[in-house]
ZADO-1210 file (C-alpha; in nm, 4 decimals, padded with zeros to 6 digits):
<atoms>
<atom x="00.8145" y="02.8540" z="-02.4138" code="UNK" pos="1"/>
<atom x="00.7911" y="02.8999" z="-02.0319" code="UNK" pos="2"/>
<atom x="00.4334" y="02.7374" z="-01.9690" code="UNK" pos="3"/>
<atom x="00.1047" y="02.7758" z="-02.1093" code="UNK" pos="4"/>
<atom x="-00.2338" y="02.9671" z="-01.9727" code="UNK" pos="5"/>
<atom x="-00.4958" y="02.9971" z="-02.1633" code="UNK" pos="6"/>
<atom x="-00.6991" y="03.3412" z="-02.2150" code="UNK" pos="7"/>
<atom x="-00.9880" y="03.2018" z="-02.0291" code="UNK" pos="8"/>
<atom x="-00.7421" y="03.0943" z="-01.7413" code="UNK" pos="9"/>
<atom x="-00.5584" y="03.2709" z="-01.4400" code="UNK" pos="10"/>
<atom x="-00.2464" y="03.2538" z="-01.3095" code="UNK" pos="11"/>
<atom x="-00.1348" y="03.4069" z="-01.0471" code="UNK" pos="12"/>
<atom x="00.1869" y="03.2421" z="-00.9092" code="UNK" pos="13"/>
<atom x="00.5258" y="03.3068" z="-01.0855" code="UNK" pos="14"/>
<atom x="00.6126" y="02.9860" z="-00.9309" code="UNK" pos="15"/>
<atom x="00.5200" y="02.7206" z="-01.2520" code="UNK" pos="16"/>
<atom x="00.7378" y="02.4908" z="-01.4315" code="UNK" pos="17"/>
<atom x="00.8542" y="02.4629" z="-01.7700" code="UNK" pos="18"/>
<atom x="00.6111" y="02.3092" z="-02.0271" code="UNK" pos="19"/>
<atom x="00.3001" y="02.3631" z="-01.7624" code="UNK" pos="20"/>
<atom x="-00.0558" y="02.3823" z="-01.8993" code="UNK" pos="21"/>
<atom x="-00.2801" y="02.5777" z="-01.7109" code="UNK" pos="22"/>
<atom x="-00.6993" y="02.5667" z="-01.9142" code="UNK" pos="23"/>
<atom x="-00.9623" y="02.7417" z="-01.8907" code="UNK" pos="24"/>
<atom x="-01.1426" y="02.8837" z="-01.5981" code="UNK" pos="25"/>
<atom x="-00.8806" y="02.7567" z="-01.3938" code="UNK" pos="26"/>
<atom x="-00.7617" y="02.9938" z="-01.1283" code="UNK" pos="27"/>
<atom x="-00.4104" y="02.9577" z="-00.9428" code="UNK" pos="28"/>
<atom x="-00.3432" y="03.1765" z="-00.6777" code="UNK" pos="29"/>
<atom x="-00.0577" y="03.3617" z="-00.5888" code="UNK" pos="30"/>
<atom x="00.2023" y="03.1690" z="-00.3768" code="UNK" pos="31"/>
<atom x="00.1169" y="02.7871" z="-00.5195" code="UNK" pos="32"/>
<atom x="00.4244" y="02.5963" z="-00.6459" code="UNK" pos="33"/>
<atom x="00.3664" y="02.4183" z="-00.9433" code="UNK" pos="34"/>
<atom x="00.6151" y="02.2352" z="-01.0952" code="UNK" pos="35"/>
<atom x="00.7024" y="02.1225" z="-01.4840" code="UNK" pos="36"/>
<atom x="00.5190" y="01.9208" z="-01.7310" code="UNK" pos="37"/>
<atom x="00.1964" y="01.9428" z="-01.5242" code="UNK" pos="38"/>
<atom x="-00.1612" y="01.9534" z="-01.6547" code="UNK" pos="39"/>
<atom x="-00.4017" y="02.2012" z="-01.4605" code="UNK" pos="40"/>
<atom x="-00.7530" y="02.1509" z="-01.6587" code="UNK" pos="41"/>
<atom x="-01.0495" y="02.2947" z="-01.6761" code="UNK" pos="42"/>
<atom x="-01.2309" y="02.4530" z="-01.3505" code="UNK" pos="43"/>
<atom x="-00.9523" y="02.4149" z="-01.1094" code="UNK" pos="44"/>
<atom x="-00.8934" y="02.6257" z="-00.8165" code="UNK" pos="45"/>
<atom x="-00.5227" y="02.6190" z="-00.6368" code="UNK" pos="46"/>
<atom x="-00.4761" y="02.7857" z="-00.3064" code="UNK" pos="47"/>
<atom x="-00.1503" y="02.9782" z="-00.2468" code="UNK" pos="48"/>
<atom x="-00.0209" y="02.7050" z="-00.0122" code="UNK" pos="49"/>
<atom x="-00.0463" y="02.4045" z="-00.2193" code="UNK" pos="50"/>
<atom x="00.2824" y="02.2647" z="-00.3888" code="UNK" pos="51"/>
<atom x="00.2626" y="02.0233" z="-00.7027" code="UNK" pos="52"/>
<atom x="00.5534" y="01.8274" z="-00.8186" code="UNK" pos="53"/>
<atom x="00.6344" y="01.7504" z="-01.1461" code="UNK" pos="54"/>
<atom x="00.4055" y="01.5788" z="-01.4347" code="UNK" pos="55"/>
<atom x="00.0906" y="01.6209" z="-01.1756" code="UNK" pos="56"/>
<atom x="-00.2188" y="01.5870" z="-01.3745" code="UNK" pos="57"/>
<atom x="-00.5444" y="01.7753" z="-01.1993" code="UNK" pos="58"/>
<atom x="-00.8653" y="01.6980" z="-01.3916" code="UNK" pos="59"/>
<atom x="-01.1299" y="01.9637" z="-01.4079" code="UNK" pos="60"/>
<atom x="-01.3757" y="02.0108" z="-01.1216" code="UNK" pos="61"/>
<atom x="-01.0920" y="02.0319" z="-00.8460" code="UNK" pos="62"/>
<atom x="-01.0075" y="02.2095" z="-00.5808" code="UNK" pos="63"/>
<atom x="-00.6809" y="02.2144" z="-00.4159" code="UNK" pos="64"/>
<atom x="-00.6544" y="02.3903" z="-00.0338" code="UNK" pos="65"/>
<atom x="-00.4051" y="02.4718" z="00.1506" code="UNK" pos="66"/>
<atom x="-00.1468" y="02.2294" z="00.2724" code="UNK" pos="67"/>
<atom x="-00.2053" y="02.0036" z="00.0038" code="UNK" pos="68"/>
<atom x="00.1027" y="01.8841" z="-00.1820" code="UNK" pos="69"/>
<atom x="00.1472" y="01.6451" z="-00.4881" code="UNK" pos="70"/>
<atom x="00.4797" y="01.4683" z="-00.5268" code="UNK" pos="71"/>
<atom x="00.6185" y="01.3948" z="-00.8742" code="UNK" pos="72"/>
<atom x="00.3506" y="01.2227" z="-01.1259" code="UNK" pos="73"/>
<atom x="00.0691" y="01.2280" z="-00.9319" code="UNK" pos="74"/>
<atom x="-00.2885" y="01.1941" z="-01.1131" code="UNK" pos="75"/>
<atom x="-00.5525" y="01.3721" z="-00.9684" code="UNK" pos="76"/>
<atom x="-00.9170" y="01.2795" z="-01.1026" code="UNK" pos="77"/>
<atom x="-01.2289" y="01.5154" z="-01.2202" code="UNK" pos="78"/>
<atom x="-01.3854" y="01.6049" z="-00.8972" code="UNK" pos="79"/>
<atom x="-01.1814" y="01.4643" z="-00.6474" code="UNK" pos="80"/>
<atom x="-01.2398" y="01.6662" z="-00.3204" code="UNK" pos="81"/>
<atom x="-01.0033" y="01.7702" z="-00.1204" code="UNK" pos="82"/>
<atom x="-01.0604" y="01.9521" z="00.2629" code="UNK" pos="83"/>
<atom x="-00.8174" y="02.1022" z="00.5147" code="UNK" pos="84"/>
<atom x="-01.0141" y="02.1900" z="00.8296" code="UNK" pos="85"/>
<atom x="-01.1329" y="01.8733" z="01.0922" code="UNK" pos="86"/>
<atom x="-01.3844" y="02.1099" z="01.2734" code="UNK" pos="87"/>
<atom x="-01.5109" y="02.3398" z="00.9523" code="UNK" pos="88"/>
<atom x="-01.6840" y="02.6422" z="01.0663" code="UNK" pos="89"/>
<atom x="-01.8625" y="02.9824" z="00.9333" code="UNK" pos="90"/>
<atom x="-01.6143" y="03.2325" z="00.9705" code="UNK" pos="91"/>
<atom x="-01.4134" y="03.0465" z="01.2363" code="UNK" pos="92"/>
<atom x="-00.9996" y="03.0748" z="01.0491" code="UNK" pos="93"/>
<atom x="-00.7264" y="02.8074" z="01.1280" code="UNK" pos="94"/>
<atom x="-00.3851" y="02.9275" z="01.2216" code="UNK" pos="95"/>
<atom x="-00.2283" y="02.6547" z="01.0488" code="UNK" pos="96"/>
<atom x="-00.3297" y="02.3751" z="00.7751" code="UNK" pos="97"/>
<atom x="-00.3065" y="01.9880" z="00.8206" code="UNK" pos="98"/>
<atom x="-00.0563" y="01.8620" z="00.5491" code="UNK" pos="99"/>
<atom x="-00.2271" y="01.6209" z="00.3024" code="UNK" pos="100"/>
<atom x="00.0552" y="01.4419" z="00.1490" code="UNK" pos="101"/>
<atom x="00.0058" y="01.2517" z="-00.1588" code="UNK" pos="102"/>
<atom x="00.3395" y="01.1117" z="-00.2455" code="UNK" pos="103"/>
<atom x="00.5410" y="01.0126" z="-00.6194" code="UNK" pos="104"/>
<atom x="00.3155" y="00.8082" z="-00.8701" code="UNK" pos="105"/>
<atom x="-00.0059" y="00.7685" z="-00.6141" code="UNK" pos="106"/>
<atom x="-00.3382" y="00.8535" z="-00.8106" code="UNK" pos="107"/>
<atom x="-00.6967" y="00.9395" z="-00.7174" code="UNK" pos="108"/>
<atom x="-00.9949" y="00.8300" z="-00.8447" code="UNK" pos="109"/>
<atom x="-01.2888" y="01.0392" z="-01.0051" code="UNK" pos="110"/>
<atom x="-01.5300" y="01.1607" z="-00.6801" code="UNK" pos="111"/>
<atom x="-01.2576" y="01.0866" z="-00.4075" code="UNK" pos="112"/>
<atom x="-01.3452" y="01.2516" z="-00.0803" code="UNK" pos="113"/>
<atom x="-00.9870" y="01.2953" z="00.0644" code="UNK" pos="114"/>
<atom x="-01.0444" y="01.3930" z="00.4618" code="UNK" pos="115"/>
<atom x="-00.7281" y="01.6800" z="00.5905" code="UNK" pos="116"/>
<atom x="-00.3824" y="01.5342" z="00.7105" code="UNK" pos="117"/>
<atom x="-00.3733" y="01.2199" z="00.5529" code="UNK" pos="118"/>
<atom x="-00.0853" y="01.1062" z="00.3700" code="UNK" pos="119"/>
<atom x="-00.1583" y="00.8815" z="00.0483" code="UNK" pos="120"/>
<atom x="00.1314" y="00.6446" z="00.0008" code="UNK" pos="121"/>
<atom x="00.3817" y="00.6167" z="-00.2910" code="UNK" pos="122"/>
<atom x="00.2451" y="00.4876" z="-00.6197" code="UNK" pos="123"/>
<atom x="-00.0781" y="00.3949" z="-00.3917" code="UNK" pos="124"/>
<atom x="-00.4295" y="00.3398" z="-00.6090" code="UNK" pos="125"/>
<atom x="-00.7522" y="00.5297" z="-00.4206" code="UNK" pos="126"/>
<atom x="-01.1101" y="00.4169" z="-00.6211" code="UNK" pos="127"/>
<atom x="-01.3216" y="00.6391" z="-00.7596" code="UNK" pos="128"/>
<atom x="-01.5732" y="00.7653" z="-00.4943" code="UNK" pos="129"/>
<atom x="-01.3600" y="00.6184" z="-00.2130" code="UNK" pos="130"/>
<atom x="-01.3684" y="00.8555" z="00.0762" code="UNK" pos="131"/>
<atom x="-01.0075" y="00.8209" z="00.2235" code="UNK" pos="132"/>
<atom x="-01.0289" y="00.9025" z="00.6656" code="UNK" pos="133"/>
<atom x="-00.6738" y="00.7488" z="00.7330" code="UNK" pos="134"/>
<atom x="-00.3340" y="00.7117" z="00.5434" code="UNK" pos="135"/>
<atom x="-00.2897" y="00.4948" z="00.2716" code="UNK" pos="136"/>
<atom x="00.0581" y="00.2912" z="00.2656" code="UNK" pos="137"/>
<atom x="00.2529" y="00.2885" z="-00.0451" code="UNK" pos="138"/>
<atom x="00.1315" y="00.0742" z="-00.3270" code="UNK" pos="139"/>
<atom x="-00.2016" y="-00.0200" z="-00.1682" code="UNK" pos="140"/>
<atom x="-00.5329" y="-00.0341" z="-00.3446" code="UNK" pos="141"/>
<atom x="-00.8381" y="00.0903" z="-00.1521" code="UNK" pos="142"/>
<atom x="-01.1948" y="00.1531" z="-00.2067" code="UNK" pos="143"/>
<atom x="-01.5105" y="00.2291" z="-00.0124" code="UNK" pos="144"/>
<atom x="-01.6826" y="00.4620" z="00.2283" code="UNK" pos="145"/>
<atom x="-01.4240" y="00.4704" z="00.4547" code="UNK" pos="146"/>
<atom x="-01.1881" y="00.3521" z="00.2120" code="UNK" pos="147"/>
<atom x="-01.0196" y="00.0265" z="00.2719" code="UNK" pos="148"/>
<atom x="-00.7150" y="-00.1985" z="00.0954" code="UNK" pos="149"/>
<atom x="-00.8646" y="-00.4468" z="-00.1516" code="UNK" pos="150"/>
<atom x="-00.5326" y="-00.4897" z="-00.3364" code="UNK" pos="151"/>
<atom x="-00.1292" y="-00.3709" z="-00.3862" code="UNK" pos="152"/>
<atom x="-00.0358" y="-00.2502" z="-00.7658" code="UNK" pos="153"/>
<atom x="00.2074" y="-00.5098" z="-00.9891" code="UNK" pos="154"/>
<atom x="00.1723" y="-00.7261" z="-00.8443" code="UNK" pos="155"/>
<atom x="00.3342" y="-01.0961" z="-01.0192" code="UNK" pos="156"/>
<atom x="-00.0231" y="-01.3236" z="-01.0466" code="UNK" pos="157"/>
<atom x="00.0424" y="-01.5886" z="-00.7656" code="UNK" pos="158"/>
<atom x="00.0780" y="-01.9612" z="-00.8509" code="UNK" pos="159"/>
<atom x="-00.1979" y="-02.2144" z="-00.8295" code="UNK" pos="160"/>
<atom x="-00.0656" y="-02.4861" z="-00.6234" code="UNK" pos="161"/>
<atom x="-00.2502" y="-02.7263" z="-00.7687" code="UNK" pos="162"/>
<atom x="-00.1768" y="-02.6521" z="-01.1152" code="UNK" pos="163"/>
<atom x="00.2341" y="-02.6538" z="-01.0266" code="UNK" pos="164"/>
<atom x="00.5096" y="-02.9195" z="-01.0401" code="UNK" pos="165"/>
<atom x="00.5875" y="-02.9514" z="-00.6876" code="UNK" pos="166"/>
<atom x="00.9444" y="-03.0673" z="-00.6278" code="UNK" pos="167"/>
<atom x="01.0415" y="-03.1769" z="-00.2652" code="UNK" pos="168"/>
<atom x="01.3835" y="-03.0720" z="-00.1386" code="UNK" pos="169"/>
<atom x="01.4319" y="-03.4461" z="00.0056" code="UNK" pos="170"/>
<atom x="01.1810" y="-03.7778" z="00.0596" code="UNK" pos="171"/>
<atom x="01.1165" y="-03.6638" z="00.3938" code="UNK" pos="172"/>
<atom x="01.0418" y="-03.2974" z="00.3401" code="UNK" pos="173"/>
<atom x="00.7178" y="-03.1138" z="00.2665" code="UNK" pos="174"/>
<atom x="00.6890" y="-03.0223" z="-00.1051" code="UNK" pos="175"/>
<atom x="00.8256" y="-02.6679" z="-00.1870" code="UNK" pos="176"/>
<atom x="00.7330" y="-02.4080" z="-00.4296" code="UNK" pos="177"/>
<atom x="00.9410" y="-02.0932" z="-00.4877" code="UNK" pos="178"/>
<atom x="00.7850" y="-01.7626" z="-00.5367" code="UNK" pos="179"/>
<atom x="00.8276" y="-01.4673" z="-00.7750" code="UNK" pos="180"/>
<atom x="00.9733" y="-01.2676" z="-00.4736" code="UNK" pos="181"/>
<atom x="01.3397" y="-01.3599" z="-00.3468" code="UNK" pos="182"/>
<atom x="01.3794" y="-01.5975" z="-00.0594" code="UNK" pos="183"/>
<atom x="00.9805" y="-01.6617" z="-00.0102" code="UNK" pos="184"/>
<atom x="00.8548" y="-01.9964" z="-00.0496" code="UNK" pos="185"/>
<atom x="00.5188" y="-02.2107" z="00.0037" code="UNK" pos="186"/>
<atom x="00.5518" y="-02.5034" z="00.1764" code="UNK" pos="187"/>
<atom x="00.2579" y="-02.7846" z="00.1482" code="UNK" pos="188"/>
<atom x="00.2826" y="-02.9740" z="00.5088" code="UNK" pos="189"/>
<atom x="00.1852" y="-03.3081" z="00.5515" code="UNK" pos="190"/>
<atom x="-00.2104" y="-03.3723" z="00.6133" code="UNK" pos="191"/>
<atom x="-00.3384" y="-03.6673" z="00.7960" code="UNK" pos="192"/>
<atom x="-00.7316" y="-03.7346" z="00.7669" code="UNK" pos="193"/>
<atom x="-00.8568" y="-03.9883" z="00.9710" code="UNK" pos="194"/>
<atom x="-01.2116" y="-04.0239" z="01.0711" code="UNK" pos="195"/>
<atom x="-01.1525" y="-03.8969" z="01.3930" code="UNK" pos="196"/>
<atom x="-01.0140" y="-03.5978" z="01.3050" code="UNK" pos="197"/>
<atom x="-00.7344" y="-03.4363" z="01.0814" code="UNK" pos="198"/>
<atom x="-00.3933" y="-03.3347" z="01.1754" code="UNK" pos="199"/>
<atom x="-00.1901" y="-03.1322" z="01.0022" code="UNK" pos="200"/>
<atom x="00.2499" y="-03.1157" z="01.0486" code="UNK" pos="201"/>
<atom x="00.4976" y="-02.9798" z="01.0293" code="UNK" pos="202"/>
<atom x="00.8557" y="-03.0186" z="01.1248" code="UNK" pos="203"/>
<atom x="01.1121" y="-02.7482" z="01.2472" code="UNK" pos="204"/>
<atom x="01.4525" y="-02.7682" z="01.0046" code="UNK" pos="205"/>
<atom x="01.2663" y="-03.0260" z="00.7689" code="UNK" pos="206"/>
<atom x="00.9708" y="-02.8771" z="00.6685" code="UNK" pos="207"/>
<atom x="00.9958" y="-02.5456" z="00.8450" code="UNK" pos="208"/>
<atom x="01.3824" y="-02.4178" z="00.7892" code="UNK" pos="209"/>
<atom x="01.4352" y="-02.2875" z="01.1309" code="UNK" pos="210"/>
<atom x="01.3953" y="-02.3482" z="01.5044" code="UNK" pos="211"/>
<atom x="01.1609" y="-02.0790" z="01.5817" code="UNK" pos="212"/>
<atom x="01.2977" y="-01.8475" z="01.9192" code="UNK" pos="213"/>
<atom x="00.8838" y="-01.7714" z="01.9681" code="UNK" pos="214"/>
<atom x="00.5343" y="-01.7892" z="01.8243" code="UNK" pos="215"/>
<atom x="00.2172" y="-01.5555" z="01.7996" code="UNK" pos="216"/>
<atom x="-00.1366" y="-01.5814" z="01.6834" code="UNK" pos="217"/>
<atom x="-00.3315" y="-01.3476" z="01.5073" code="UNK" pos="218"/>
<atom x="-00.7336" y="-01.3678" z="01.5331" code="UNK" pos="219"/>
<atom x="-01.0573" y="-01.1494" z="01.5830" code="UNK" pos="220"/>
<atom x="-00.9433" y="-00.9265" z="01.3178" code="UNK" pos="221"/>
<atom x="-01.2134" y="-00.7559" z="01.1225" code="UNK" pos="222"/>
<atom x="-01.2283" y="-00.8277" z="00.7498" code="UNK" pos="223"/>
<atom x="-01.1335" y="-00.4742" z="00.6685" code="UNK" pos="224"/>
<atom x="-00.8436" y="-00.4314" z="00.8547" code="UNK" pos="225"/>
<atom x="-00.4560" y="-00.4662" z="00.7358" code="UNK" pos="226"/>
<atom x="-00.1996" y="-00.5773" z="00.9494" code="UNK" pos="227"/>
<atom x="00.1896" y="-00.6387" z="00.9264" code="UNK" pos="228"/>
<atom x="00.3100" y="-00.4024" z="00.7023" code="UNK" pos="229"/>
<atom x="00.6356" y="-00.3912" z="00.7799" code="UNK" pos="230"/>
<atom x="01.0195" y="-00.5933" z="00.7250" code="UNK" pos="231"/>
<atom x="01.2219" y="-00.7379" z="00.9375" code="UNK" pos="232"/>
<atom x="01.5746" y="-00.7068" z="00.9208" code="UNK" pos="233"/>
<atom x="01.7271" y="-01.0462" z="01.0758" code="UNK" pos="234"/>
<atom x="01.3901" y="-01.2690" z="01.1673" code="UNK" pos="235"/>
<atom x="01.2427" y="-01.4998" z="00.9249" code="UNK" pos="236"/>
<atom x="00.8612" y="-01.5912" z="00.9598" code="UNK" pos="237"/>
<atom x="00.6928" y="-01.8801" z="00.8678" code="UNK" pos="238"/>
<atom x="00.2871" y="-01.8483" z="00.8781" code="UNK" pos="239"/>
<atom x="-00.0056" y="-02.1262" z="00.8460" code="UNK" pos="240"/>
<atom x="-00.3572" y="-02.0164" z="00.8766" code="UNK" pos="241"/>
<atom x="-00.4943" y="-02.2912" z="01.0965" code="UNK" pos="242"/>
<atom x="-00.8349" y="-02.1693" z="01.0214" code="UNK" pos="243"/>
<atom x="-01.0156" y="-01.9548" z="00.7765" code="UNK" pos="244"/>
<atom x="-00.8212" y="-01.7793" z="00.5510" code="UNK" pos="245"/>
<atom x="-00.6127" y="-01.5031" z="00.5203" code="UNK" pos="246"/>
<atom x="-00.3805" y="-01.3275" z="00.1831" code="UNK" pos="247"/>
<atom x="-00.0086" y="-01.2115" z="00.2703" code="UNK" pos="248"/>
<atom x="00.1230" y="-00.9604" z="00.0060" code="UNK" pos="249"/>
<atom x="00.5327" y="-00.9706" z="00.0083" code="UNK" pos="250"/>
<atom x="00.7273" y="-00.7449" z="-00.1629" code="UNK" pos="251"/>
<atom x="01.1195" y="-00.7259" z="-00.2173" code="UNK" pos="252"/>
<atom x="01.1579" y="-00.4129" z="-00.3551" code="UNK" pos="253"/>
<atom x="01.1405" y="-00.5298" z="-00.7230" code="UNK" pos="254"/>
<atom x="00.8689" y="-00.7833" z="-00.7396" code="UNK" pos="255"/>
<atom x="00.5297" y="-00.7815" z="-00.5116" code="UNK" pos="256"/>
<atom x="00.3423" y="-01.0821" z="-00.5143" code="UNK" pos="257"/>
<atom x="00.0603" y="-01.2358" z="-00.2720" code="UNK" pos="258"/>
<atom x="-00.0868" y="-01.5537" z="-00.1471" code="UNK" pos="259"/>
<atom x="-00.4367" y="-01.6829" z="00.0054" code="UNK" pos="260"/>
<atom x="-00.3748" y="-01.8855" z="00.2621" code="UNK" pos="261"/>
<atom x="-00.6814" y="-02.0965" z="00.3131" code="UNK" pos="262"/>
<atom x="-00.5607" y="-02.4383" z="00.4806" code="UNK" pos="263"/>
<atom x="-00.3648" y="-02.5578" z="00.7589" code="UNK" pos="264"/>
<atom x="-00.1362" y="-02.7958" z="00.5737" code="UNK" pos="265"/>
<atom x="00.0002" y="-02.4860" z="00.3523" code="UNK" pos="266"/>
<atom x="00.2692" y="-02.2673" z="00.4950" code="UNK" pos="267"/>
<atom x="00.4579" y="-01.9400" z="00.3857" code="UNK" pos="268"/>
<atom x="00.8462" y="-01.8891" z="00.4176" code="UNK" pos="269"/>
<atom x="00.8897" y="-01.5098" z="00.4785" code="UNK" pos="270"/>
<atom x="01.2977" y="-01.4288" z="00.4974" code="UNK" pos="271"/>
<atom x="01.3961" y="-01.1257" z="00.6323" code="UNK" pos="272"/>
<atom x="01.4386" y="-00.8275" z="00.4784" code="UNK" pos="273"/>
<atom x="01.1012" y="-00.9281" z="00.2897" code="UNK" pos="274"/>
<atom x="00.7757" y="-00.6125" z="00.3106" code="UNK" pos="275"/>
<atom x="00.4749" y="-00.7927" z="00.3790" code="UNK" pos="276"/>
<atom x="00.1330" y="-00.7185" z="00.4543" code="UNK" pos="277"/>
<atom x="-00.1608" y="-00.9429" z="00.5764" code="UNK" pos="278"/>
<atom x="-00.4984" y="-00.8769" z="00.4656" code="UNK" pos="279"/>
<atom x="-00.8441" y="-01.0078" z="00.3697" code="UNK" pos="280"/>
<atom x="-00.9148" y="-01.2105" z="00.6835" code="UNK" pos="281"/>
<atom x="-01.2051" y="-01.4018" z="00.7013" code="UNK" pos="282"/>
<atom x="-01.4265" y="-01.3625" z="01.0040" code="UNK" pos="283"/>
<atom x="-01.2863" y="-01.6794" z="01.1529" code="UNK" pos="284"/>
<atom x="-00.9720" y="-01.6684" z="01.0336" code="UNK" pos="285"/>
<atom x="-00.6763" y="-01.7718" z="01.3130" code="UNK" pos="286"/>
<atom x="-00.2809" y="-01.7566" z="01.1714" code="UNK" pos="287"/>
<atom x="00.0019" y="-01.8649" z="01.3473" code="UNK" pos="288"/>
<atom x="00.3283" y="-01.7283" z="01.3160" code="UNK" pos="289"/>
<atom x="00.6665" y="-01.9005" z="01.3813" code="UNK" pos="290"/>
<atom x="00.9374" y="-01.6197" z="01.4294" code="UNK" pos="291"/>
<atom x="01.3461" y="-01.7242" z="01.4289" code="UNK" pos="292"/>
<atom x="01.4351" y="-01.4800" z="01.6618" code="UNK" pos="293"/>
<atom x="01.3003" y="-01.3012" z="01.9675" code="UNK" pos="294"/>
<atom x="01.0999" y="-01.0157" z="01.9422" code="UNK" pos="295"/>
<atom x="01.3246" y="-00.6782" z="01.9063" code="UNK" pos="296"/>
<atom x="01.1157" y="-00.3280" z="01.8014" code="UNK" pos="297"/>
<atom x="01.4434" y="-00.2604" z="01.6545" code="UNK" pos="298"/>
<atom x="01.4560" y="-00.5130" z="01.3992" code="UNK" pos="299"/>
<atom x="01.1530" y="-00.3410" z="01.2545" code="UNK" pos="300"/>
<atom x="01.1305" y="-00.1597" z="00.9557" code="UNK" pos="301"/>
<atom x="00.7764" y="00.0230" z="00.9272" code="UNK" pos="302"/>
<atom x="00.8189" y="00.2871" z="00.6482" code="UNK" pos="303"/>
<atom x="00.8481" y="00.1568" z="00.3039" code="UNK" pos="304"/>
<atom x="01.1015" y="00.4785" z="00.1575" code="UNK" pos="305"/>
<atom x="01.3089" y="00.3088" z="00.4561" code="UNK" pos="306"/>
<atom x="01.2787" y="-00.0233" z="00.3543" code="UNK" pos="307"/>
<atom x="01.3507" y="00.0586" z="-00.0134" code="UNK" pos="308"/>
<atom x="01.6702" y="00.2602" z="00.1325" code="UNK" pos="309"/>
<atom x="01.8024" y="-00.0157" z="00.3430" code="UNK" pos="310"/>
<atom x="01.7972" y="-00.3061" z="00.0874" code="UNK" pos="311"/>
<atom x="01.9545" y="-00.0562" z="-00.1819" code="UNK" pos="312"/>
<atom x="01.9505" y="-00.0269" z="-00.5665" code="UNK" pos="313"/>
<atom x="01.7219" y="-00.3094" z="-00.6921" code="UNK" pos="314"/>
</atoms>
């Protein structure tokens, strides 16, 4: 056995993997690259420029245009939409297509509305009847009209503070909890309440293990937005939301976990060569950042294939 298409089906690409399964009133058209172990159901409709990895699944009611390609077990859900011109017009042809990327493992919801050129991220969740109007970074979770991050998949269920057996490094440090992910740790600083006004501390090399080389604040930002998203390769962070609250997902390549933080007696260690992502701000929400080293666009790692590449085999 080659692949299967069924008598109600067409095929007209030479191009399919072994073990492909290709259903009724689907229709593929000559050119498209499909690759093995894939599922084409019912009432699908391939273009000749679309390319499908291996173990895609595309639910009925889809339609895949030109310059779409699926990486390696992606899931494609009934009636997703997909669309490859910005500008659509009667009888008014493109020279060239956008590429819409969606990369290994990602999956789309049921009803997606997936706007031309974007690139969904690696093993990246999009919610059924999201419609998706810029990229989506690996791993994330987003939902909505215009679709926006509400989470990051496996991710280790974060501690509750209050619940935990805090254990202080020394008498005259703050209490100390380590994380699921390598290196990061939550720090609770000391809080002074006085009916004058509270004051919350913290002490560089005691409480907070370096001597920061600078500082920056992060505020204004609207609830939606994501920010960070990145690694450094030789400056370690420590963050305290002084106000509001924020959540910082951090990520090491084998375990992703997050934290809310929601006072300004509760700090986050952040070593380097830790992904993390801020998200979830509240409207009011300020967050300072102490930073080891100066800032250095080289020490920044933005893509996430290049972060998994540069901390190796986990």
């Amino acid at each position: 056995m080659t692949h299967f298409v069924h008598p109600q089906g067409l095929c007209e690409t030479d191009q399919v993997g072994e073990r492909t399964r290709v259903w009724a009133f689907a229709h593929v058209l000559k050119g498209a690259v499909i690759g093995a172990d894939c599922n084409i159901c019912d009432h699908v409709f391939i273009e000749e420029q679309v390319v499908l990895g291996d173990r895609v699944t595309v639910k009925c009611g889809v339609q895949l245009w030109n310059g779409v390609i699926a990486e390696d077990d992606v899931f494609i859900g009934p009636n997703a939409t997909f669309s490859n011109d910005r500008f659509p017009r009667s009888r008014h042809y493109q020279a060239s297509f956008p590429t819409t990327l969606i990369q290994k493992g990602a999956s789309i919801g049921a009803g997606a509305v997936i706007l031309p050129g974007i690139t969904i991220g690696q093993n990246a969740m999009v919610g059924a009847g999201s419609v998706v109007t810029s990229n989506v970074q690996p791993n994330a979770v987003v939902t909505g009209n215009p679709a926006r991050v509400t989470g990051y998949m496996d991710m280790t269920r974060p501690p509750d503070l209050a619940a935990t057996d805090i254990a202080a490094i020394d008498d005259a440090a703050a209490p100390v909890v380590q994380l699921a992910v390598t290196g990061v740790t939550l720090h609770r600083l000391r809080l002074i309440e006085d009916m004058r006004g509270n004051l919350a501390v913290g002490e560089f090399t005691r409480d907070i293990p370096f001597v920061p080389q600078r500082y920056f604040t992060i505020f204004d930002v609207p609830s939606y937005r994501v920010r960070g998203e990145h690694a450094l390769r030789s400056c370690d962070q420590f963050l305290v939301c002084v106000r509001g609250h924020c959540t910082v997902m951090f990520d090491d390549g084998a375990t992703r976990q997050e934290q809310r933080l929601d006072s300004p007696d509760l700090g986050l260690f952040i070593p380097a060569m830790t992904w993390s992502t801020l998200y979830k701000f509240s409207p009011d929400a300020i967050l300072t950042v102490f930073a080891s080293r100066f800032y250095d666009a080289d020490d920044y790692i933005r893509d996430y294939q290049d972060y998994l590449t540069a901390i190796g085999p986990a």
